[in-house]
C-alpha positions as CSV (number, residue, x, y, z in Angstrom):
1,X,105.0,83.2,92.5
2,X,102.5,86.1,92.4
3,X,100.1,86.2,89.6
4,X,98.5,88.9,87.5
5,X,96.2,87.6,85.1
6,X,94.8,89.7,82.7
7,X,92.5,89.8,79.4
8,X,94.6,92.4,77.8
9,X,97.6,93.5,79.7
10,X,97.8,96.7,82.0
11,X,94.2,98.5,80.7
12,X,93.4,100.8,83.5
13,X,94.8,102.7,86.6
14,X,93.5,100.0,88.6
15,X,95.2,97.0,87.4
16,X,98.3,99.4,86.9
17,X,98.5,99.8,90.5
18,X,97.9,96.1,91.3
19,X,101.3,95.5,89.6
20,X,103.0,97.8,91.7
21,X,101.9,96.8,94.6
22,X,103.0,93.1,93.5
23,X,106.1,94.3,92.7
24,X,106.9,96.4,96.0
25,X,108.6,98.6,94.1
26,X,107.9,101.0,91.1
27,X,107.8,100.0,87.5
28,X,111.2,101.9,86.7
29,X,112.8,99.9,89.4
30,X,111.9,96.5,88.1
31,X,113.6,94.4,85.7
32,X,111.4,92.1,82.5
33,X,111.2,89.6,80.7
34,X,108.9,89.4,78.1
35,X,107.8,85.7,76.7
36,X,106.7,86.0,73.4
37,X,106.2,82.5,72.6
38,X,102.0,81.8,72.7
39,X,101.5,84.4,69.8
40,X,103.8,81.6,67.3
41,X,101.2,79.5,67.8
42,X,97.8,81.4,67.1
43,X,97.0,81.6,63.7
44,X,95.7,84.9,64.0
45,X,98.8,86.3,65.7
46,X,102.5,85.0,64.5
47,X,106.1,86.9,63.8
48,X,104.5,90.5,63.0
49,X,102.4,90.4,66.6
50,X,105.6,88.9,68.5
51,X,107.5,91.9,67.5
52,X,104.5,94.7,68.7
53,X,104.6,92.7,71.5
54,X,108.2,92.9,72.6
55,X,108.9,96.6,70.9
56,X,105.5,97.9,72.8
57,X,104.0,98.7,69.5
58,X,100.6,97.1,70.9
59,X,99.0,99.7,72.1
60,X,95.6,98.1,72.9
61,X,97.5,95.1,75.4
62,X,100.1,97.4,77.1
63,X,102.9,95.2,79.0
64,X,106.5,96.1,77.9
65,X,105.6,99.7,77.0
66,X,105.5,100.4,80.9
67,X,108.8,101.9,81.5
68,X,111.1,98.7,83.3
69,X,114.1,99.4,84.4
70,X,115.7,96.6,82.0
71,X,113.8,94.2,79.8
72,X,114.7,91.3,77.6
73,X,112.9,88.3,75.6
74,X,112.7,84.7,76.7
75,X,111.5,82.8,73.8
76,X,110.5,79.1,75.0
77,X,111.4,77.5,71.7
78,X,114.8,78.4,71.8
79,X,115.7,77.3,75.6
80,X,115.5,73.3,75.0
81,X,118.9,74.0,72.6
82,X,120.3,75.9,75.8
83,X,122.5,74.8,78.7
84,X,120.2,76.0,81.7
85,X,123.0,78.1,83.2
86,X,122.4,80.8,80.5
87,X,118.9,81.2,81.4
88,X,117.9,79.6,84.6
89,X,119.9,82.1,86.5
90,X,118.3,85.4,84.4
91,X,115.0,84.2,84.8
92,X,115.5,83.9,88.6
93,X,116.7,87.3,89.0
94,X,113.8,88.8,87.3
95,X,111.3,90.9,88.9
96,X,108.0,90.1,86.5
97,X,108.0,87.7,83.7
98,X,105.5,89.0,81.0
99,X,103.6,86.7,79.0
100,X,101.4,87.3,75.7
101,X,98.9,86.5,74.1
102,X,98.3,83.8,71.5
103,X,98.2,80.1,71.8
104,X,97.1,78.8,75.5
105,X,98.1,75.1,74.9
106,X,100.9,76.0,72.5
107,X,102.1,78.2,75.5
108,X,101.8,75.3,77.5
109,X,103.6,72.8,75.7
110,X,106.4,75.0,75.4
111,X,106.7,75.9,79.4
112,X,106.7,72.5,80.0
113,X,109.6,71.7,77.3
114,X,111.8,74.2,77.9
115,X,111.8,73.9,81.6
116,X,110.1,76.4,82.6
117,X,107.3,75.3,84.3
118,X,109.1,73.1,86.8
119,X,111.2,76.2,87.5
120,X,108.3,77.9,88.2
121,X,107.4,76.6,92.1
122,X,110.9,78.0,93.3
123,X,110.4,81.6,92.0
124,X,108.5,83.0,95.5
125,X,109.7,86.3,94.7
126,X,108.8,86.6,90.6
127,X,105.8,88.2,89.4
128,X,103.6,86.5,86.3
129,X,102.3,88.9,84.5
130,X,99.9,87.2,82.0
131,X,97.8,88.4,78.9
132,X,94.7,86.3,77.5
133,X,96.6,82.9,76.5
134,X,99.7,83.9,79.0
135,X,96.9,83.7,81.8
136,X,94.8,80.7,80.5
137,X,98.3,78.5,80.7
138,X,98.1,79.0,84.5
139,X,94.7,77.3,84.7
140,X,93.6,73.8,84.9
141,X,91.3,73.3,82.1
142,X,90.9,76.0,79.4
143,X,88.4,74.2,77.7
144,X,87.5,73.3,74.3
145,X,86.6,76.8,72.7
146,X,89.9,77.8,73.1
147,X,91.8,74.7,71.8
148,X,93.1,75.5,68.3
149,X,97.0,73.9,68.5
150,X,96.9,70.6,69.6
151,X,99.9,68.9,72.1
152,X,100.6,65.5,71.0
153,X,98.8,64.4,74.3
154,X,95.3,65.6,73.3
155,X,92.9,67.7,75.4
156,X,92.9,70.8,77.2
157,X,95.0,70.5,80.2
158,X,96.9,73.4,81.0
159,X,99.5,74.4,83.9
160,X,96.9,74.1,86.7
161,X,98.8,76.6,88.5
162,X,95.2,78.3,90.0
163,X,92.4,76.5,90.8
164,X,90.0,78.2,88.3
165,X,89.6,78.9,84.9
166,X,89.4,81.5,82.5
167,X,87.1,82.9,79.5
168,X,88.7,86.4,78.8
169,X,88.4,89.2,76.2
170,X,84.3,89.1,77.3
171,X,81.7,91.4,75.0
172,X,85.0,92.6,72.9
173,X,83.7,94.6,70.0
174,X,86.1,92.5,67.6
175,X,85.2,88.9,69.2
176,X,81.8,88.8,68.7
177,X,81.9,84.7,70.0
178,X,83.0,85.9,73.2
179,X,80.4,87.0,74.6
180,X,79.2,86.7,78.3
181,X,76.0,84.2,77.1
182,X,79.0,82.0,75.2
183,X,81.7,82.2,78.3
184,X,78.5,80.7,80.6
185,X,77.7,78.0,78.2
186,X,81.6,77.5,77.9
187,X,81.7,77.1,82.0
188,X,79.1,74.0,81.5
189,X,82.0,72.2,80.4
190,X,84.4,73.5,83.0
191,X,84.5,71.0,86.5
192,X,85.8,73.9,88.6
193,X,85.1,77.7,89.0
194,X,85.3,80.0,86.0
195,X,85.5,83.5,85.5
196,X,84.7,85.4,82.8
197,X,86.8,88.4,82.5
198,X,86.9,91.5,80.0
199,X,89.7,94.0,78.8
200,X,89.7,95.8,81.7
201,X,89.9,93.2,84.7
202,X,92.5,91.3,86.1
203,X,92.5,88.5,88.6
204,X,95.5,89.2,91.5
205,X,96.8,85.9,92.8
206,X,98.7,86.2,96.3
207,X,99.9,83.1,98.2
208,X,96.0,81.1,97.0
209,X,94.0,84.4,97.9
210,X,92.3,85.1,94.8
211,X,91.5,89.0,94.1
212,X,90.1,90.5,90.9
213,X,91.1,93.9,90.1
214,X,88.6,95.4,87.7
215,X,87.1,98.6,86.1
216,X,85.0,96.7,84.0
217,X,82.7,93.6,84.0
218,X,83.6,90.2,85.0
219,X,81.3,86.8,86.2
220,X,82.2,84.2,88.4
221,X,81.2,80.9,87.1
222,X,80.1,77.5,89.5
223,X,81.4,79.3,92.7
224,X,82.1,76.6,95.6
C-alpha cells in the first residue's frame, strides 16, 4: 500500500501532484472510496461534517472534490453486519481509499473491527489517502493529546502501519493548542520519530521510503 498522509487533504499543487504520481494515472482515471467513519467519533465533527466530507462541501480539506472517475462511501461501522463478499472485493479494486478526519483511535477501533486493517497488507496496489485522524491511524503511538474516544483496551496504540508519528494541523489559526512549541513537548512522550506537519504538507510513503511533500512548514521530531 502507498501512503499519502496529510494535515488537511490535497492543499497545494504540490501534494496534488504527489497523488498522481502515486496513482500512475490521472485523477479522472481513478476510482474512490471515501471512509467517512473517524469524523462519528470527534465530538467536534459528527453527521453534518460526514456529509461535507463525502458531497466535497469541505472546501478547506479537499479529498472527494477532486474529480474521480467513480467514487463511493465505505463506512466501517456498517461492514461488521456484512458478508465480506460485498465489500472485500470493491475495496480491492479501488484505486485510493480516502480517509477523513475526526477520531484517530475511534478510526482505529473501527479498521480493526470491520476487517479492514487486516485487509490492508494485501492491497500493494491501493493508495491511502489520509486526512489528520485518517493519517494518525497509520502510526504507532498518537499520543495522549489526541486521545479523546477511548477503545475498550485503553491507551493510544494506533495501526502502526509507519514507523513514526504524527502531530498535524501545526500553527492553525483555529487550533491555537497546536502549536509547533506544543507538538515538541507532545514528541517527549513519543518513543519513536515524530513530525509535526501543517495544512500544507504531506508525508509520501513508498515501499518504507519516507518523503514529505510540502509548501509549508513541517519538523521532524527525535530523528534516528
Amino acid at each position: 500500500m502507498r501512503l499519502l498522509l496529510t494535515s488537511a487533504g490535497i492543499k497545494n499543487p504540490s501534494i496534488h501532484d504527489a497523488l498522481a504520481g502515486l496513482l500512475g494515472k490521472p485523477i479522472a482515471e481513478s476510482t474512490a472510496l471515501c471512509i467517512p467513519t473517524a469524523t462519528y467519533g470527534h465530538p467536534m465533527a459528527g453527521p453534518e461534517a460526514a456529509w461535507r466530507f463525502i458531497s466535497g462541501q469541505e472546501p478547506r480539506c479537499p479529498m472527494c472534490e477532486l474529480g474521480w472517475k467513480s467514487l463511493g462511501v465505505l463506512e466501517l461501522t456498517a461492514l461488521p453486519s456484512l458478508d465480506e463478499e460485498q465489500w472485500v472485493p470493491l475495496v480491492r479494486e479501488t484505486d485510493v481509499l480516502l480517509v477523513n478526519g475526526g477520531d484517530p483511535l475511534y478510526l482505529c477501533y473501527w479498521m480493526r473491527e470491520s476487517g479492514l486493517a487486516d485487509l490492508l497488507p494485501a492491497l500493494h496496489e491501493t493508495v491511502w489517502v489520509g486526512l489528520s485522524a485518517g493519517s494518525i491511524v497509520m502510526t504507532p503511538k498518537i499520543g495522549d493529546d489526541f486521545v479523546r474516544w477511548t477503545p475498550p483496551s485503553g491507551g493510544d496504540d494506533a495501526l502502526g502501519i509507519v514507523d513514526f508519528s504524527i502531530f498535524p494541523h501545526v500553527d492553525h489559526e483555529e487550533m491555537p493548542d497546536n502549536s509547533m512549541a506544543n507538538a515538541e513537548r507532545w514528541a517527549t512522550g513519543i518513543p519513536g520519530p515524530a513530525y509535526a506537519i501543517d495544512d500544507e504538507t504531506a508525508i509520501k510513503v513508498t515501499d518504507g521510503t519516507v518523503e514529505i511533500v510540502s509548501e509549508g512548514n513541517w519538523k521532524l521530531f527525535n530523528p534516528r
